[in-house]
C-alpha positions as CSV (number, residue, x, y, z in Angstrom):
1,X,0.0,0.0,0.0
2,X,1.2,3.4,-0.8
3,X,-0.5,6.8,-0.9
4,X,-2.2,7.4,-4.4
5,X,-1.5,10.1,-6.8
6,X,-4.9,10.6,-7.8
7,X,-6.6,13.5,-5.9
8,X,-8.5,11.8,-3.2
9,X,-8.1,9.0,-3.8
10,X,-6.0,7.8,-0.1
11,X,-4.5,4.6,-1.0
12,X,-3.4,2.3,-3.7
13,X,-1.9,-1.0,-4.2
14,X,1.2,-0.7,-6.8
15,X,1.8,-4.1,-8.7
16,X,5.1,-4.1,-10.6
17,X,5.1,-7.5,-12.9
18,X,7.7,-8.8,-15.0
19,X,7.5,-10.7,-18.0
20,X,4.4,-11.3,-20.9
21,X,2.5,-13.5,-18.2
22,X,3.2,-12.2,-14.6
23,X,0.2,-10.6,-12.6
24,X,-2.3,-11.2,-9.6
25,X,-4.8,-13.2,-9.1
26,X,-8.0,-13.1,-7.2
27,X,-10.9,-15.3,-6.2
28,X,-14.4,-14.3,-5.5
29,X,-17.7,-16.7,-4.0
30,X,-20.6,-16.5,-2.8
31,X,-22.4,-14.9,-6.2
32,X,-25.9,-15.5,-7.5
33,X,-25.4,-17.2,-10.7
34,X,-27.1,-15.2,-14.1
35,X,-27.0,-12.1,-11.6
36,X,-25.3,-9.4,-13.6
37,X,-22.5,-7.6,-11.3
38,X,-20.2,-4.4,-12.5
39,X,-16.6,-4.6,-11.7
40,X,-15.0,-1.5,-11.1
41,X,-11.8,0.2,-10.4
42,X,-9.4,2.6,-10.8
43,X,-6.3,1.8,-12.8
44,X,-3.4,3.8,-13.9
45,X,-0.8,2.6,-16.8
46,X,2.7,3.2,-16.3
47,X,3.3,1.1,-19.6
48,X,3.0,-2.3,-21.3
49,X,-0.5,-3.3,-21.5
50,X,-2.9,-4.0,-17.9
51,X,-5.0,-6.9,-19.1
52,X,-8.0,-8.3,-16.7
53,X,-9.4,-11.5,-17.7
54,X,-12.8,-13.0,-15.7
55,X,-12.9,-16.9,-15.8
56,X,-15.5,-18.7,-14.0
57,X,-15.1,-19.7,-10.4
58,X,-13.7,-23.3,-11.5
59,X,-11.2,-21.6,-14.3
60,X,-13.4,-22.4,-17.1
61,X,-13.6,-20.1,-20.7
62,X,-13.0,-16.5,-20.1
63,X,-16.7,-14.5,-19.4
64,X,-15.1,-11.0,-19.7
65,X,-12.1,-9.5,-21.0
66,X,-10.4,-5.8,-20.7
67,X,-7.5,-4.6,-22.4
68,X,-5.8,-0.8,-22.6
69,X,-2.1,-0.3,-24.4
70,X,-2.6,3.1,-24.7
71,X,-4.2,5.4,-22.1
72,X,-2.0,7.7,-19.9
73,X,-2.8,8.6,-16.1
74,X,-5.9,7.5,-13.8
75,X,-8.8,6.0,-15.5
76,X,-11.9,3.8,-14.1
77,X,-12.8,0.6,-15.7
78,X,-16.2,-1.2,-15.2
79,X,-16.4,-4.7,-16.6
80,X,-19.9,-6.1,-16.2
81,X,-19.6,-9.9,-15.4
82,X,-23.0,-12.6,-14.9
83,X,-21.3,-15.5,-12.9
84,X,-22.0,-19.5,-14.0
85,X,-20.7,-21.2,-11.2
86,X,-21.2,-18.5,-8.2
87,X,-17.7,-17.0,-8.5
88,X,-15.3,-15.7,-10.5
89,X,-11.7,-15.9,-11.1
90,X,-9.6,-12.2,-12.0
């Protein structure tokens, strides 16, 4: 954790990966399945590309996909995402 550059925003996590693969990974439970749910954050590329894919809770085919190569400073993101198996994978 470290104190954000974008006006109010308090904190932010900084992830600094290496490589065409590296990255985080987080699980989420407990969803209705076919319920619709909007993703959202704020994300800021420093370069390379940020890429978030959304598999199903059991790492099945991708339900969602976001990409950016080419934006500069803070921007939000809102992926909307309907669960199949009452999670999700980012």
């Amino acid at each position: 954790m470290q104190a954000s550059d974008r006006p109010d925003a308090g904190q932010c996590v900084l992830i600094d990966t290496k490589g065409h693969d590296a990255g985080i990974y987080q699980s989420i439970q407990g969803l209705e399945n076919d319920r619709c749910y909007l993703l959202t954050a704020w994300v800021k590329r420093l370069s390379g590309c940020i890429g978030i894919n959304v598999y199903s809770y059991n790492w099945g085919p991708a339900i969602a996909h976001y990409s950016d190569i080419q934006s500069t400073g803070w921007r939000q993101i809102a992926i909307p995402i309907s669960p199949v198996d009452g999670g999700m994978q980012l």
